[in-house]
KOLVOSE-922512 format. One record per residue (C-alpha): residue number from 0; x, y, z. Coordinates in Angstrom, 3 decimals. Layout:
BEGIN
<k=NUM	c1=X	c2=Y	c3=Z>
...
END
This chain:
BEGIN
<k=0	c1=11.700	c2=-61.503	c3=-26.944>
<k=1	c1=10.497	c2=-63.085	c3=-23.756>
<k=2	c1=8.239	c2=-61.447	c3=-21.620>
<k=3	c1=10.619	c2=-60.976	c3=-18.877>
<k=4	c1=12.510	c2=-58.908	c3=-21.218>
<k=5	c1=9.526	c2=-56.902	c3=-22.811>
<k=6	c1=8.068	c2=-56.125	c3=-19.545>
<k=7	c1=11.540	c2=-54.603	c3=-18.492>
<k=8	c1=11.665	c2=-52.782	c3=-21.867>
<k=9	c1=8.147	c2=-51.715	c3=-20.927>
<k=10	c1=9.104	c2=-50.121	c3=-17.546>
<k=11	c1=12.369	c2=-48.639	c3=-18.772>
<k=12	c1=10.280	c2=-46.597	c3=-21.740>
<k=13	c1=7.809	c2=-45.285	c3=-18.173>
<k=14	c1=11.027	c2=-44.385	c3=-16.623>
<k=15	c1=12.138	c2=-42.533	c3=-19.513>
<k=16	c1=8.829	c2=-41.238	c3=-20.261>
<k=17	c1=8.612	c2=-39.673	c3=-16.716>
<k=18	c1=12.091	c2=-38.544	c3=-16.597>
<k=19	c1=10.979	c2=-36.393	c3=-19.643>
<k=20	c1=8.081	c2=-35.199	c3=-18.283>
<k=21	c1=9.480	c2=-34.391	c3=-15.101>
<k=22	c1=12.284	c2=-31.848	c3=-17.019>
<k=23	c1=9.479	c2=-30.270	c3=-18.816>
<k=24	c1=7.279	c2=-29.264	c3=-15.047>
<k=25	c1=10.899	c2=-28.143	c3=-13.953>
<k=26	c1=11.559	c2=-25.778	c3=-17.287>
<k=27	c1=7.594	c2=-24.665	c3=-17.003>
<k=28	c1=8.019	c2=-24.070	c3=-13.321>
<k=29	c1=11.313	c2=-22.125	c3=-14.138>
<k=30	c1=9.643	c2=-20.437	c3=-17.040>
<k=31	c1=6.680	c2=-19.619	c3=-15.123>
<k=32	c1=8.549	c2=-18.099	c3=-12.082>
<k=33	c1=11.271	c2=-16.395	c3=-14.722>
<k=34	c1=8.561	c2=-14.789	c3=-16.083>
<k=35	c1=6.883	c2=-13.352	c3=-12.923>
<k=36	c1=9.768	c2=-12.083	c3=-11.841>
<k=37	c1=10.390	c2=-10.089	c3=-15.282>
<k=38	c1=6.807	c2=-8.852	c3=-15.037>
<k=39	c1=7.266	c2=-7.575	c3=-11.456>
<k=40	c1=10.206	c2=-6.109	c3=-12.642>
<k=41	c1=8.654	c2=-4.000	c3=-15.397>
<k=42	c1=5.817	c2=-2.891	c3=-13.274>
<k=43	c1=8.341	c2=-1.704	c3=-10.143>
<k=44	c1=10.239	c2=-0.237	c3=-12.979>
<k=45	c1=7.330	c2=1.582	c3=-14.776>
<k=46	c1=6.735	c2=3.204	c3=-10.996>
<k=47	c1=9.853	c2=3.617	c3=-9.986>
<k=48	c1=10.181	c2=6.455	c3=-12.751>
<k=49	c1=7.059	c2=8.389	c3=-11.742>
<k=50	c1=7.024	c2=7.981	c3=-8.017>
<k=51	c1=7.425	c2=11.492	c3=-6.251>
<k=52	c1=7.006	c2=10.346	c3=-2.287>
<k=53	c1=9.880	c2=9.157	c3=-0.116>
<k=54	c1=8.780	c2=6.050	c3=1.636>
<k=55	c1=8.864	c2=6.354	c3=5.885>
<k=56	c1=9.665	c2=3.417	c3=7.451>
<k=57	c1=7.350	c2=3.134	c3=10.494>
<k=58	c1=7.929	c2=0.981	c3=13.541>
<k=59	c1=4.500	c2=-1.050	c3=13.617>
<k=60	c1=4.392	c2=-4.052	c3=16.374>
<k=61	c1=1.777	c2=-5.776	c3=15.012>
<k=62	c1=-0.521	c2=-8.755	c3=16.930>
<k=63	c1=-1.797	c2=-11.968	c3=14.942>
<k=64	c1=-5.892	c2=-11.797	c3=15.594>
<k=65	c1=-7.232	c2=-14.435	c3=17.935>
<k=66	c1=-9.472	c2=-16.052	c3=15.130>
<k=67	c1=-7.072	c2=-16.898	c3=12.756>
<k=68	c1=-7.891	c2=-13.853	c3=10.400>
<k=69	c1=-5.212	c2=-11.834	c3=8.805>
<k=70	c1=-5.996	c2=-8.147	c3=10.131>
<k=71	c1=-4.179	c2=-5.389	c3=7.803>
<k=72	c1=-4.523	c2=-1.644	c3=9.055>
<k=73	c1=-5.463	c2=-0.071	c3=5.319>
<k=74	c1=-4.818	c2=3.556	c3=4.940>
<k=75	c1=-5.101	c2=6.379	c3=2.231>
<k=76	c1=-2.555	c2=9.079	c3=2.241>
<k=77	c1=-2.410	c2=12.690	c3=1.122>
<k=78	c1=1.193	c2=12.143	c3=1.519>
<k=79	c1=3.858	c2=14.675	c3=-0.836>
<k=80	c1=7.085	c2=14.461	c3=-1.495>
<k=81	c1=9.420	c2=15.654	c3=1.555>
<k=82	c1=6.371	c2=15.687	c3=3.584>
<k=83	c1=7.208	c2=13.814	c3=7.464>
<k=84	c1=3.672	c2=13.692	c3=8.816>
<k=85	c1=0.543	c2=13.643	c3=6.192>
<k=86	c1=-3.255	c2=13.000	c3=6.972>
<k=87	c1=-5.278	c2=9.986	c3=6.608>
<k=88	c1=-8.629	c2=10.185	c3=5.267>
<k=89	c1=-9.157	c2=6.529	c3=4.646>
<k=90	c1=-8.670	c2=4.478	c3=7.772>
<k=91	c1=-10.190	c2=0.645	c3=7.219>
<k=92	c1=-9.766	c2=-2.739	c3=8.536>
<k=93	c1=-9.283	c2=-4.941	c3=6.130>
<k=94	c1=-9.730	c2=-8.891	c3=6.982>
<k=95	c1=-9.023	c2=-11.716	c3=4.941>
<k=96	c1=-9.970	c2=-15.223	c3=6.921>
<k=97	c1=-8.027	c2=-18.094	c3=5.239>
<k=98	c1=-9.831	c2=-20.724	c3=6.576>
<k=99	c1=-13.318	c2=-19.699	c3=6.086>
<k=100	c1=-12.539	c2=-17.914	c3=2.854>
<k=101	c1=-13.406	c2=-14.637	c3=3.277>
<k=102	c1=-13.089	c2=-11.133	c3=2.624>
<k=103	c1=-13.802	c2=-7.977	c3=5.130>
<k=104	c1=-13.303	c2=-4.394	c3=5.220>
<k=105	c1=-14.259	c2=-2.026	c3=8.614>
<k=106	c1=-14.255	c2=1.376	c3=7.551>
<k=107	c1=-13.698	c2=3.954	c3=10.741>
<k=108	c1=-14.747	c2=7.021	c3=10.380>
<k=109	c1=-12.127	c2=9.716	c3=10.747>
<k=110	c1=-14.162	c2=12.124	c3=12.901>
<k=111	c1=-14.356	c2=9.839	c3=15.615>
<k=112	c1=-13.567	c2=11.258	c3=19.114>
<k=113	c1=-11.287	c2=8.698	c3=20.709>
<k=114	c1=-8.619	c2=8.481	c3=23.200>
<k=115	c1=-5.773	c2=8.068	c3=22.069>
<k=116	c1=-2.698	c2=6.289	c3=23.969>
<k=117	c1=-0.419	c2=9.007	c3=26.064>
<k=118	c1=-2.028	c2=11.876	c3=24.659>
<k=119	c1=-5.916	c2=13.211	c3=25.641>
<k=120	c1=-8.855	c2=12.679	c3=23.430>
<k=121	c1=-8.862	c2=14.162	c3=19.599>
<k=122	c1=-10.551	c2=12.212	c3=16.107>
<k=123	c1=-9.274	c2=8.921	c3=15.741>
<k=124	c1=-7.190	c2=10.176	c3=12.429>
<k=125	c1=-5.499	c2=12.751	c3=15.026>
<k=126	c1=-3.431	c2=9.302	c3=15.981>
<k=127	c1=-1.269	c2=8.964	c3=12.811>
<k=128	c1=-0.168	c2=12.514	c3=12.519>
<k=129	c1=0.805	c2=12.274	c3=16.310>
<k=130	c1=2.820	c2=8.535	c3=16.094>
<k=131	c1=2.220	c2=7.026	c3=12.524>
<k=132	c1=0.203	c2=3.680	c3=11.892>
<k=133	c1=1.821	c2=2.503	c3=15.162>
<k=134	c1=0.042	c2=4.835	c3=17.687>
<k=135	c1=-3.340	c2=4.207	c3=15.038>
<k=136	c1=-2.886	c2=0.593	c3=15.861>
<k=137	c1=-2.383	c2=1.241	c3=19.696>
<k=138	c1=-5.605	c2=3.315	c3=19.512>
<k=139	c1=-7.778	c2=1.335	c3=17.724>
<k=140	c1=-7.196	c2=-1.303	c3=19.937>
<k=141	c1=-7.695	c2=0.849	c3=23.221>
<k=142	c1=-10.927	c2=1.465	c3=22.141>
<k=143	c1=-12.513	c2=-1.227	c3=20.102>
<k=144	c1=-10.584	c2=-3.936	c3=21.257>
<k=145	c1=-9.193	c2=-5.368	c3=17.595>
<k=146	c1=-5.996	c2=-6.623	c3=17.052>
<k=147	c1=-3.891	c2=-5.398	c3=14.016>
<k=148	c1=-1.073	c2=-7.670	c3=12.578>
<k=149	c1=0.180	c2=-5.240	c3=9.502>
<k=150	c1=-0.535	c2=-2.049	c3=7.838>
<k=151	c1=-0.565	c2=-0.629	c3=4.400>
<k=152	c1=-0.451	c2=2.860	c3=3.363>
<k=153	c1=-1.251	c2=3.882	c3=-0.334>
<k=154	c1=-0.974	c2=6.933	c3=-1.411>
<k=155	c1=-2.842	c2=8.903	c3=-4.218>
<k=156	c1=-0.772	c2=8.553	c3=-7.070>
<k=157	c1=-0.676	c2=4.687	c3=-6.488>
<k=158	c1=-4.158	c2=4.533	c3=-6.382>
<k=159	c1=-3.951	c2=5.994	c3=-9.662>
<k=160	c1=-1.835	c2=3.740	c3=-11.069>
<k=161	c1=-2.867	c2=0.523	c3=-9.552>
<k=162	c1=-6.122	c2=1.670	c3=-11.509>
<k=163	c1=-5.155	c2=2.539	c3=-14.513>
<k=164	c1=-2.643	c2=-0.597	c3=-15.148>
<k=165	c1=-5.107	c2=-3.341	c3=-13.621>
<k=166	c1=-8.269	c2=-1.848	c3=-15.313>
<k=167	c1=-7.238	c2=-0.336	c3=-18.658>
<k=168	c1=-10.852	c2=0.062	c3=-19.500>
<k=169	c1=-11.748	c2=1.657	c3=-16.353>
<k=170	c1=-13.592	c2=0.719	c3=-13.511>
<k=171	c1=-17.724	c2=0.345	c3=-13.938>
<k=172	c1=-19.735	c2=2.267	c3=-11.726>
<k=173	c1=-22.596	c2=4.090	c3=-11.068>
<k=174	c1=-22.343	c2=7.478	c3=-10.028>
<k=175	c1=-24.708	c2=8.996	c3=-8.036>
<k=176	c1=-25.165	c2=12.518	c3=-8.805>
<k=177	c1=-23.048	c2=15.360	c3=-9.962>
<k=178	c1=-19.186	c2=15.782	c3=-8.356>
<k=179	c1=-16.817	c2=17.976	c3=-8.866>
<k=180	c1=-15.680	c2=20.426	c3=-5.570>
<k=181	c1=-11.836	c2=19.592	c3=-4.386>
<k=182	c1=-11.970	c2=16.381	c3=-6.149>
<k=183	c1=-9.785	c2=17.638	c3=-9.390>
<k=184	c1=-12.314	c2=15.940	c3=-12.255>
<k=185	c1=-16.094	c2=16.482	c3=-12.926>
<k=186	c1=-18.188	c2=13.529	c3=-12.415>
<k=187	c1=-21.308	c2=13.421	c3=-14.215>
<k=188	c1=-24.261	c2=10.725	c3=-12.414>
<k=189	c1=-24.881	c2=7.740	c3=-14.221>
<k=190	c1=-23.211	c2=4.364	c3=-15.108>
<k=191	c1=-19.530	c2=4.698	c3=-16.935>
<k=192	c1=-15.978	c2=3.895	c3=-16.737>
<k=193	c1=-13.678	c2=5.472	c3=-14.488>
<k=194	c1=-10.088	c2=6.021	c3=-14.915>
<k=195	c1=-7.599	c2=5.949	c3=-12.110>
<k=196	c1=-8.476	c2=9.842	c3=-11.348>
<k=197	c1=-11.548	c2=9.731	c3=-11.897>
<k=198	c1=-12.200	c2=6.812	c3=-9.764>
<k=199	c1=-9.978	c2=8.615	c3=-7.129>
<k=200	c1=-11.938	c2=11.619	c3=-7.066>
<k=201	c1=-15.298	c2=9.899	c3=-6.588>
<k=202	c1=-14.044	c2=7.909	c3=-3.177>
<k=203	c1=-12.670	c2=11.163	c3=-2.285>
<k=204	c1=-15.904	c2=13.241	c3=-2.582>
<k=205	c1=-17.337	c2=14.752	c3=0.415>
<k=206	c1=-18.840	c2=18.372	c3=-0.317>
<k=207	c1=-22.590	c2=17.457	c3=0.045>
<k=208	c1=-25.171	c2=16.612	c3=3.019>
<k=209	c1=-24.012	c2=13.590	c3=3.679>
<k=210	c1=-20.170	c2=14.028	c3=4.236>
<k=211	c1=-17.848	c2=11.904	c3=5.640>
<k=212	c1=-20.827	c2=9.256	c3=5.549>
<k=213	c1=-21.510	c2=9.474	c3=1.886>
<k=214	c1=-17.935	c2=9.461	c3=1.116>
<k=215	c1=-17.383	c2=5.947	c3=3.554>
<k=216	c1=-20.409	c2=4.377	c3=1.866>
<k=217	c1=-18.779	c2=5.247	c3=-2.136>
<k=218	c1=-15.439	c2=3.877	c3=-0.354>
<k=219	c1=-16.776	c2=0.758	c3=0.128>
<k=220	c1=-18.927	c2=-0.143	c3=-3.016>
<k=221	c1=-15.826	c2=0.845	c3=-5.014>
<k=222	c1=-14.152	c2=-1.703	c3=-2.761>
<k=223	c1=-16.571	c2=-4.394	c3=-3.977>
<k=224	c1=-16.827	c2=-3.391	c3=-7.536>
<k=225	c1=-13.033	c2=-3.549	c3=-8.091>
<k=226	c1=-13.551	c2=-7.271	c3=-6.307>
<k=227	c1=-16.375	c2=-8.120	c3=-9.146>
<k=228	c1=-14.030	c2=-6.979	c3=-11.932>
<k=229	c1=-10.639	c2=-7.685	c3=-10.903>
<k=230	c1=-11.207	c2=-11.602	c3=-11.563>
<k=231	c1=-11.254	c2=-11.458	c3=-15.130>
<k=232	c1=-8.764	c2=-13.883	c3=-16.770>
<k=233	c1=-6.233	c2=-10.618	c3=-18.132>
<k=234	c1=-6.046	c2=-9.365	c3=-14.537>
<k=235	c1=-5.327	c2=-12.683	c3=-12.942>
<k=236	c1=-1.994	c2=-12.604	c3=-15.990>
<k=237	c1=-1.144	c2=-9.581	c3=-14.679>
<k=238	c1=-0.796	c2=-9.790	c3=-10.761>
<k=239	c1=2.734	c2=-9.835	c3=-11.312>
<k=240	c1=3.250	c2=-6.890	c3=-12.846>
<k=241	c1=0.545	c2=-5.187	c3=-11.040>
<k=242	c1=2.442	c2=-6.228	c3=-7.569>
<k=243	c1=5.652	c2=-4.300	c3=-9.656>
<k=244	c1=3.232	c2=-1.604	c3=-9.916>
<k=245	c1=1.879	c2=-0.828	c3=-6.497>
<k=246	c1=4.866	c2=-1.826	c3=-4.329>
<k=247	c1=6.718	c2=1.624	c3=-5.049>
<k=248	c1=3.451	c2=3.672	c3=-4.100>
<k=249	c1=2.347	c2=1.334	c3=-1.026>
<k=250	c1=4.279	c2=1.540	c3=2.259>
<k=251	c1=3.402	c2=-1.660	c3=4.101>
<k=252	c1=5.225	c2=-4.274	c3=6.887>
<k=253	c1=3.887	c2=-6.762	c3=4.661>
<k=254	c1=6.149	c2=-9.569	c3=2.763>
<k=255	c1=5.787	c2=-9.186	c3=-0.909>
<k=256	c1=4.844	c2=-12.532	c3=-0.842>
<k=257	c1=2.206	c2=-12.863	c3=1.406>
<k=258	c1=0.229	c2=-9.835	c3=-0.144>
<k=259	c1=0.635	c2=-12.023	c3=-4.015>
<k=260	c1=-0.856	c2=-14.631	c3=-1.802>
<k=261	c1=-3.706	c2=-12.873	c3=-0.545>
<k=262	c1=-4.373	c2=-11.336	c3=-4.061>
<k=263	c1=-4.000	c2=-14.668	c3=-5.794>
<k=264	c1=-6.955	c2=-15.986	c3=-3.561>
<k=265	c1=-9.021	c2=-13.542	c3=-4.487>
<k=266	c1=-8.596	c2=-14.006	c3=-8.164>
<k=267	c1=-8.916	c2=-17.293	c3=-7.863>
<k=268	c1=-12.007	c2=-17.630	c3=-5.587>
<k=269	c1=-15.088	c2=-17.898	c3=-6.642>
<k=270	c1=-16.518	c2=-15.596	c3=-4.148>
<k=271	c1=-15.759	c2=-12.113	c3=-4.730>
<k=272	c1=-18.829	c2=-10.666	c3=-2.275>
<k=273	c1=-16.580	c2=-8.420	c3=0.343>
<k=274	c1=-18.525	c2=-7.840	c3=3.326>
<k=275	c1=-18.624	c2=-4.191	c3=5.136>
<k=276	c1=-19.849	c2=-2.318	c3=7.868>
<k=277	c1=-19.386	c2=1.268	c3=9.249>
<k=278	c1=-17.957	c2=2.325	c3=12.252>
<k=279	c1=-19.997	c2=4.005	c3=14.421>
<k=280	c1=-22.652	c2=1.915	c3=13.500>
<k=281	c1=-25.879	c2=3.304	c3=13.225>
<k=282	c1=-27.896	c2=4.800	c3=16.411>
<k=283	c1=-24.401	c2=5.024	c3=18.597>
<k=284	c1=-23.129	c2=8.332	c3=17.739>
<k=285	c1=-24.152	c2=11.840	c3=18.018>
<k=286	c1=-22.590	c2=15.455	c3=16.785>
<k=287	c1=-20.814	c2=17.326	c3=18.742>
<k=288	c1=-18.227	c2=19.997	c3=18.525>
<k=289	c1=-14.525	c2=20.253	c3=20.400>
<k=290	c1=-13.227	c2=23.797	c3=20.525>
<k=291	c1=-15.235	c2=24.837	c3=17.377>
<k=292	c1=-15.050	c2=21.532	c3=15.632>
<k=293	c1=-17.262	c2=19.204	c3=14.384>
<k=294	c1=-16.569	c2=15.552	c3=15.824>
<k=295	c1=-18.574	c2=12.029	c3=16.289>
<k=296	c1=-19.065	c2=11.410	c3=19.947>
<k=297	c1=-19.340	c2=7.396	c3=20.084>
<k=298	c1=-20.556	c2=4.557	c3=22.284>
<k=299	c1=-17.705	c2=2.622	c3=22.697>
<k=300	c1=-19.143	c2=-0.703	c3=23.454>
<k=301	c1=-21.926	c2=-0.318	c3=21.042>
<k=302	c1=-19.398	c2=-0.528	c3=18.621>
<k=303	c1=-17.062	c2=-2.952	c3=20.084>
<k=304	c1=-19.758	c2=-5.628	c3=19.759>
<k=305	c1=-20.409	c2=-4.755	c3=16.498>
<k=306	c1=-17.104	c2=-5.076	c3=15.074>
<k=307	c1=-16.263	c2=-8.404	c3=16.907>
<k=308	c1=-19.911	c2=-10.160	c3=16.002>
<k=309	c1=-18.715	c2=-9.021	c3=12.163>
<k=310	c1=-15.674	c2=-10.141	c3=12.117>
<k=311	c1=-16.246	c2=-13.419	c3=13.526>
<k=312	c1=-19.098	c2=-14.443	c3=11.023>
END
């Protein structure tokens, strides 16, 4: 054989070689994606037959932040089945920043006294029984100036089950001291495992001296401790079926898509630190009551500042 001819042997056997390889990326790829989809499947499935809300669609007109972060209006619902208008007792900002590869969360506190678009004044929470995440959005903006591109409401029972199916084992924390009033389990302090009720319950507590603030600050280290634990190499397998999972308790103007995205990032990063801060911030409220209830009278611009020197860190 000449070498003209073994070198074109040579190439042809590459050729072949590559044409093999390339079929097997295209049967993972198509294995890989086949398999997501069955996954989601199961997990939408394994909701779909406990689920006892109907899902509201809400008119939300959403604006892209200035800074290039993702801004997602995150609520917690009390929300029951044939219920129109429920309460929020979770209202947060949640920011993830793409570029600089980070992770946010602005908790408000509900007892805020705000204005709130065409209406008068009334707590900041007052806004989505009155118009839904919309008028939330238009409020929040009227008074601290942040721009909101989606929302996402969860309810109870999908907190529950997002729980239980991502974290089997429970969730590790430490628990402060002794809960139990309107929370629907009895917490006992010290470090353990909490199941999806359990866990529920201790974010929900709010029946000692420090209230709303106690339960805001338990809000957000839960928030950080599921980040910690939710990287583990089982979890990151199951973000398919844990997207099944929560998509028939969350309602959100978010693509499917671009929340897997977001939650793939986080996985996948190696930092897992979520940053938070409180709104009012310290040393610009005070106490006040409004026809016999007990509200936060804020400084506005105090606050503004606050939130826009966080965010843009």
């Amino acid at each position: 054989m000449g070498r003209a001819e073994y070198r074109k042997g040579k190439k042809r056997r590459k050729l072949r070689k590559g044409r093999v390889f390339f079929l097997f990326l295209i049967l993972f790829i198509l294995f890989a994606g086949g398999y997501s989809i069955f996954q989601f499947k199961q997990g939408e499935k394994q909701s779909l037959g406990k689920i006892g809300v109907d899902e509201i669609k809400y008119e939300f007109n959403g604006e892209k932040d200035s800074s290039g972060g993702t801004n997602i209006l995150l609520l917690g619902s009390d929300q029951r089945k044939g219920e129109k208008q429920s309460r929020t007792d979770t209202i947060m900002i949640a920011q993830y920043h793409p570029d600089k590869g980070t992770y946010k969360i602005v908790s408000l506190m509900r007892d805020m006294y705000v204005d709130i678009p065409g209406y008068s004044q009334g707590r900041i929470n007052t806004a989505y029984t009155l118009g839904g995440p919309e008028l939330l959005r238009q409020t929040i903006k009227q008074n601290f100036d942040i721009d909101l591109q989606y929302y996402a409401i969860i309810n109870f029972e999908g907190f529950e089950a997002v729980i239980d199916e991502a974290f089997p084992k429970g969730v590790e924390i430490d628990v402060e001291k002794q809960m139990s009033k309107n929370i629907g389990v009895t917490l006992e302090p010290g470090l353990q495992r909490l199941n999806g009720k359990q866990l529920l319950g201790y974010v929900r507590f709010r029946h000692d001296a420090e209230s709303d603030f106690g339960r805001v600050a338990r809000q957000q280290k839960t928030l950080q401790a599921l980040a910690n634990q939710v990287s583990a190499v089982q979890t990151f397998a199951k973000l398919p079926k844990l997207a099944g999972v929560i998509m028939p308790y969350i309602n959100t103007s978010m693509e499917t898509g671009d929340m897997l995205f977001i939650g793939k990032e986080l996985l996948t990063s190696k930092n897992h630190e979520v940053e938070s801060l409180r709104v009012p911030i310290d040393g610009s409220f005070q106490d006040m009551r409004v026809n016999g209830a007990a509200v936060l009278s804020v400084d506005l611009e105090a606050n503004k500042t606050a939130i826009k020197e966080f965010l843009a860190q």
